[in-house]
BATORTI-941438 format. One record per residue: residue in one letter; y, z, x of N, C-alpha, C in turn; residue number from 0. Coordinates in Angstrom, 3 decimals. Each point is the difference from the previous one (the first is absolute). Layout:
BEGIN
 rest     n_c2     n_c3     n_c1    ca_c2    ca_c3    ca_c1     c_c2     c_c3     c_c1  nr
    A        Y        Z        X        Y        Z        X        Y        Z        X NUM
...
This chain:
BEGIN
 rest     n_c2     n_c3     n_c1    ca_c2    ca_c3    ca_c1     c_c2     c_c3     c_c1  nr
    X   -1.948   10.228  -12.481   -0.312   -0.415    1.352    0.831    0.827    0.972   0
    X   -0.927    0.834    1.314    0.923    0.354    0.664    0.036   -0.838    1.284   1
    X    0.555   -0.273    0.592   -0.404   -0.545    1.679    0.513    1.539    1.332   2
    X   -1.508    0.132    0.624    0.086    1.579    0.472    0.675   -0.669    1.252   3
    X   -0.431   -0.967    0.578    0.673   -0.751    1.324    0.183   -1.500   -0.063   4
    X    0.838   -0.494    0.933    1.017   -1.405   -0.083   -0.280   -0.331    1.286   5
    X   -0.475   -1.181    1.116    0.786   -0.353    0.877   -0.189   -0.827    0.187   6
    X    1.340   -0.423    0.317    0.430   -1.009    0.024   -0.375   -1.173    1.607   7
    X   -0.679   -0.926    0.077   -0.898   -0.401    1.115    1.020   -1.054    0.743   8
    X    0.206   -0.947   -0.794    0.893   -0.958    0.726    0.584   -0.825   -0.721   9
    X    1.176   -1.007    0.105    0.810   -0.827   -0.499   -0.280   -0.865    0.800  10
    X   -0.601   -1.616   -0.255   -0.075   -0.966    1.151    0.918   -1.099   -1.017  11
    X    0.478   -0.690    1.029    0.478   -0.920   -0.600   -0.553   -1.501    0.427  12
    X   -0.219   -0.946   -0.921   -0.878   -1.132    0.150    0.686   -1.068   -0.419  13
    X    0.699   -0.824    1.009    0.282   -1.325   -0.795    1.254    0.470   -0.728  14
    X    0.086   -0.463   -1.069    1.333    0.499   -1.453   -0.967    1.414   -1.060  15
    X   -0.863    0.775    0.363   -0.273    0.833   -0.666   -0.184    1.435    0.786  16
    X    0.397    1.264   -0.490   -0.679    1.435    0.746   -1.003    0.550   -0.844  17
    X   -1.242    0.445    1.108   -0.521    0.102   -0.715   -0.558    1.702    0.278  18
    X   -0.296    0.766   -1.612    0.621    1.996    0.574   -1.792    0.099   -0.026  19
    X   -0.216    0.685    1.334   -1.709    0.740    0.301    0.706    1.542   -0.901  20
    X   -1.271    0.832   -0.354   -0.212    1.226   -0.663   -1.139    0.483   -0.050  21
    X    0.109    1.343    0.258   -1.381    0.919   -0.777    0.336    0.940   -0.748  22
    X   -0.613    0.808   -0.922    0.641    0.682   -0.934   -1.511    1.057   -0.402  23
    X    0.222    1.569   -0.066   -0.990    0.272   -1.232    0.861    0.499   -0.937  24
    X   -0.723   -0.760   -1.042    0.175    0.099   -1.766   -0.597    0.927   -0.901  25
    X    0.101    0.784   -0.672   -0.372    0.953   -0.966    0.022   -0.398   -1.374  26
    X   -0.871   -0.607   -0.315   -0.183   -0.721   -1.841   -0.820    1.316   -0.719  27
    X    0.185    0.625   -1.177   -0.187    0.315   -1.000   -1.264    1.360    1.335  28
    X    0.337    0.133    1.236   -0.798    1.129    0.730   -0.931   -0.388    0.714  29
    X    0.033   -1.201    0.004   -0.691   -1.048    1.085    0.823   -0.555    1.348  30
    X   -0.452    0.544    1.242    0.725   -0.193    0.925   -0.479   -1.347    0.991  31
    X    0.830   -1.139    0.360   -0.642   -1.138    0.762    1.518   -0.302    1.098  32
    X   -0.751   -0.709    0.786    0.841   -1.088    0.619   -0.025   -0.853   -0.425  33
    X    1.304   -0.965    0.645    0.197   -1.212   -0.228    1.252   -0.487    0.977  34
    X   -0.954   -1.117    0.366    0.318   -0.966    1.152    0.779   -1.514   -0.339  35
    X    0.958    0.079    0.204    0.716   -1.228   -0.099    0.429   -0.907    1.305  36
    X   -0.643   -0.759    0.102   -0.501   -0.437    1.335   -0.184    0.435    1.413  37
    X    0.003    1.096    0.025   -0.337    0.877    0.953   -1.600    0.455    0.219  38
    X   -0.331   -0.362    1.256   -1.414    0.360    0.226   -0.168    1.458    0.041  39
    X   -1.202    0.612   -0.542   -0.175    1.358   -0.258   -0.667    0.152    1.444  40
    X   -0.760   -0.400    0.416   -0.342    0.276    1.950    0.940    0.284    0.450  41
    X    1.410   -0.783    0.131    0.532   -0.096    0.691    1.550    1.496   -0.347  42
    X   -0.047   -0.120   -1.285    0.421    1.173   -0.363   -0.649    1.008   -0.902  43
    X   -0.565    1.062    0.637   -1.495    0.640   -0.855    0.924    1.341   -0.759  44
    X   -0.838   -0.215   -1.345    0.946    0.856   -1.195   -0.153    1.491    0.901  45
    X    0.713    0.497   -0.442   -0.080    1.506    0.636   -0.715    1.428   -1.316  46
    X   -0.220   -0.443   -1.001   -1.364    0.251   -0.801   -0.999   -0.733   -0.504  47
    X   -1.078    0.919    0.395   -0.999   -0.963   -0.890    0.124   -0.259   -1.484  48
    X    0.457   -1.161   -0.353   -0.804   -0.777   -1.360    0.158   -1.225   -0.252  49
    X   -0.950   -0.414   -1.033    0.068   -1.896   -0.018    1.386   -0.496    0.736  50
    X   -0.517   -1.051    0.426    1.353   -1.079    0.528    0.104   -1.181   -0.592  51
    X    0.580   -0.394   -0.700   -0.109   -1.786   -0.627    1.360   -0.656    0.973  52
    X   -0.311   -0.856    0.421    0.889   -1.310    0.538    0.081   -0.948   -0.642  53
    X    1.447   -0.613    0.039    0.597   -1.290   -0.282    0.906   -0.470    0.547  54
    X    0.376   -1.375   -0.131    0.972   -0.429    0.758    1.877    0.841    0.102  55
    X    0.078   -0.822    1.408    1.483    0.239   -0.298    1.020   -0.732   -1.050  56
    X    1.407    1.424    0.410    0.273   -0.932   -1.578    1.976   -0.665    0.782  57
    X   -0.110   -1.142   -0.926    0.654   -1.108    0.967    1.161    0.216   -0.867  58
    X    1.524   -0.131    0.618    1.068   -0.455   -0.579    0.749   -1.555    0.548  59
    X    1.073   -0.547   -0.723    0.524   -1.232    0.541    0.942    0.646    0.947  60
    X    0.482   -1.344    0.540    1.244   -0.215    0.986    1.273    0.558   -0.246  61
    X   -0.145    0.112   -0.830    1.458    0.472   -0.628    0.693    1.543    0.282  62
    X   -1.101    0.638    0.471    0.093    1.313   -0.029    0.099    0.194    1.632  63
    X    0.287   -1.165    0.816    0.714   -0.103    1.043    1.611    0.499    0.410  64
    X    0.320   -0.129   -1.442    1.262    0.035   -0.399    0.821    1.826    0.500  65
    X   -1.053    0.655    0.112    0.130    1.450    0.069   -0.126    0.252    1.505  66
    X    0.678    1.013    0.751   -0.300    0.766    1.304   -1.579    0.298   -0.352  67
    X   -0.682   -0.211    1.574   -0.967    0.466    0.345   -0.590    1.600   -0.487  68
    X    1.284    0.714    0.753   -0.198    1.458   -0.268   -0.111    0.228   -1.361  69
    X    1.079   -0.965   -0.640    0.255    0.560   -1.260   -0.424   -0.314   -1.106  70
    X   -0.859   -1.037    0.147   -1.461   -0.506   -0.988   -1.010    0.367    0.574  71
    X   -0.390    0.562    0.676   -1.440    0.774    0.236   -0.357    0.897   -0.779  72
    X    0.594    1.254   -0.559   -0.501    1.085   -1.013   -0.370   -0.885   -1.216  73
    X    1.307   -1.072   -0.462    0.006   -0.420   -1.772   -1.391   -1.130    0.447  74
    X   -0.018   -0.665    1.071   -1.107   -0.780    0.203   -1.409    0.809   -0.339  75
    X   -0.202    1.009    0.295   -1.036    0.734    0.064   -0.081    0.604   -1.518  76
    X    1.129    0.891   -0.330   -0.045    0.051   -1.732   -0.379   -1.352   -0.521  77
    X    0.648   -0.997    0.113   -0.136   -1.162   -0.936   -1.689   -0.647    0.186  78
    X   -0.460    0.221    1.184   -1.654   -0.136    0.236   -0.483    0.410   -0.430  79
    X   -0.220    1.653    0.001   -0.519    0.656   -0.512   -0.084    0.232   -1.905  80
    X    1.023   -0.392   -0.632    0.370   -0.494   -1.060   -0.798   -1.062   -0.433  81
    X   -0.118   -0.866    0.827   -0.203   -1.368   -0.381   -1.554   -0.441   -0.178  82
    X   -0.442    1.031    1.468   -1.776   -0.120    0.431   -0.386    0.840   -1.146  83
    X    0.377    1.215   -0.142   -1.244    0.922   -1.279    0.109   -0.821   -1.119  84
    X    1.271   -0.891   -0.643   -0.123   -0.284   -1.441   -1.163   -1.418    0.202  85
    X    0.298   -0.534    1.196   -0.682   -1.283    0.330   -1.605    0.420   -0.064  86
    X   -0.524    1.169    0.524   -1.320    0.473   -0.646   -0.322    0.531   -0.655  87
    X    0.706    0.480   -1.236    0.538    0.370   -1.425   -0.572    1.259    0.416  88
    X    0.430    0.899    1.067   -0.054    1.550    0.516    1.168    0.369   -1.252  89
    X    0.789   -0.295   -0.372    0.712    0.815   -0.700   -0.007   -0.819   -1.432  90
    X    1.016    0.699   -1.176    0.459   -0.922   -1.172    1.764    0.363    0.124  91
    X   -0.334   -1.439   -0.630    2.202    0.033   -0.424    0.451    1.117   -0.020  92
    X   -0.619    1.293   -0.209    1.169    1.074   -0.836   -0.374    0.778    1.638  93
    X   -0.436   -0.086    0.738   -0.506    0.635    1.521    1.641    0.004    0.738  94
């Protein structure tokens, strides 16, 4: 798997949970797509053409309050991004 682009859309926070927006294109076995993690593709339009699949955003607990703003935003976004592809089995364990 390669991922050719990352960005990162937004961190909202709701109640006791944040929850990380994303778009991403993915490169499986030479197959190139997007993928939307709660981020509307209108509203942020891929910058190549190919398939787009959407799904939700992906949510962490309260706990991760515990961290600076500044300074949980990147691992927030790794840890999303981590969390959303295995959650649509885009990748396997050894990924």
């Amino acid at each position: 798997m390669i991922i050719h682009e990352m960005w990162t859309d937004e961190i909202d926070e709701v109640g006791g949970v944040k929850r990380i927006y994303f778009h991403c294109l993915i490169e499986i076995d030479g197959v190139k797509e997007w993928h939307y993690f709660g981020t509307d593709p209108a509203e942020k339009p891929p910058t190549q053409v190919y398939p787009v699949n959407e799904y939700g955003y992906v949510q962490f607990p309260q706990g991760l309050d515990d961290l600076d703003k500044w300074e949980a935003n990147g691992f927030l976004y790794d840890m999303g991004r981590m969390a959303g592809l295995r959650r649509e089995g885009i990748t396997s364990p050894l990924d």
